[in-house]
C-alpha positions as CSV (number, residue, x, y, z in Angstrom):
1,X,55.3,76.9,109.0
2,X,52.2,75.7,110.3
3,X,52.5,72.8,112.4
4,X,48.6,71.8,111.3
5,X,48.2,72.0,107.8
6,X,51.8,73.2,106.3
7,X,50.1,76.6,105.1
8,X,53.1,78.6,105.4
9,X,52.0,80.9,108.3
10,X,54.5,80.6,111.6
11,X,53.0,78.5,114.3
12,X,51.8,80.4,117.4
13,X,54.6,78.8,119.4
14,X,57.3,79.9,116.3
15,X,55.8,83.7,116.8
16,X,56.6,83.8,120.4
17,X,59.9,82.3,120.4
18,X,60.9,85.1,117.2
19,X,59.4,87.8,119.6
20,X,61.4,86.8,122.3
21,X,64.8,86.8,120.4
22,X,64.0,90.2,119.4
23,X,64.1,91.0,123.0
24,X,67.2,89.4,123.9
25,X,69.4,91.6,122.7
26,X,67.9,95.1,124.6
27,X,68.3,92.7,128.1
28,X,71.4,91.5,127.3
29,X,72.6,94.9,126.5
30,X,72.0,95.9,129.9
31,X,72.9,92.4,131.7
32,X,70.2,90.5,131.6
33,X,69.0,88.0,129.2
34,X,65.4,85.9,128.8
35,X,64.8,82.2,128.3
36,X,61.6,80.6,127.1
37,X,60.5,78.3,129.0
38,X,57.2,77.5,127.8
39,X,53.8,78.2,127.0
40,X,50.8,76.9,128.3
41,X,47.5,75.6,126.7
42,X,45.4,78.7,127.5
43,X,48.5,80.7,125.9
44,X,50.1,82.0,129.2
45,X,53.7,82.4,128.2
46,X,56.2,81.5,130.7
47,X,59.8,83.0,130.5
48,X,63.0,83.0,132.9
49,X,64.6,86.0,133.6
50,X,68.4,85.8,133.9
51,X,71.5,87.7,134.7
52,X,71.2,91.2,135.8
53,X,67.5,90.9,135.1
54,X,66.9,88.0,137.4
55,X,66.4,90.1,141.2
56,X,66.0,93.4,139.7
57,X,63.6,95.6,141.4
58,X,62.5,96.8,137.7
59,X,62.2,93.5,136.4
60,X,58.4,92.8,136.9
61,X,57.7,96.4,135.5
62,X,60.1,95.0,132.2
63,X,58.5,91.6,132.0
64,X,54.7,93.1,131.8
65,X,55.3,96.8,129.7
66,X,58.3,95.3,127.9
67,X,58.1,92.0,126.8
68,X,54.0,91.5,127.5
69,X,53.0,94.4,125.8
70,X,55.5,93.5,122.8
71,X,54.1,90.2,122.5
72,X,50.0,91.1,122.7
73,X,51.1,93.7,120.3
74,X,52.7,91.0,117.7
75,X,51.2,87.9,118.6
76,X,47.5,88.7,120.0
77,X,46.8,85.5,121.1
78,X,49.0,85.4,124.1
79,X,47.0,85.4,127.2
80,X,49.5,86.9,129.8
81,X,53.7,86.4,130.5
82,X,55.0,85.0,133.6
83,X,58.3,84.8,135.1
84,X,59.5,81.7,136.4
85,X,62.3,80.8,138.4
């Protein structure tokens, strides 16, 4: 629900966090796995990478085609995703 005005429509910060538990499960099916750790005011999302994801030489070209790409695609306001350690 909105945090503003109780309209019924999912907060931006509800979308993302539903976006990234549908991505979960395809990292953790390979050994990895994908925290949110937060997202900043200009809408730059910040996730960890962990487990087999976290050092993998494919894991920047996961984080921006993957998980980036998915998120514009469902949640257009997001600006960009980072990984953090």
């Amino acid at each position: 629900m909105c945090d503003n005005c109780g309209c019924g429509e999912k907060s931006f910060d509800a979308k993302v966090s539903e976006v990234i538990e549908q991505v979960r499960p395809m990292l953790q099916n390979d050994g990895g796995d994908i925290e949110l750790v937060g997202i900043d005011e200009d809408n730059t999302v910040k996730v960890r990478l962990q487990g087999a994801c976290r050092g993998c030489p494919g894991a920047a070209m996961t984080l921006k085609m993957g998980v980036e790409r998915l998120l514009k695609e469902r949640v257009p306001e997001v600006k960009e995703v980072v990984a953090v350690q």
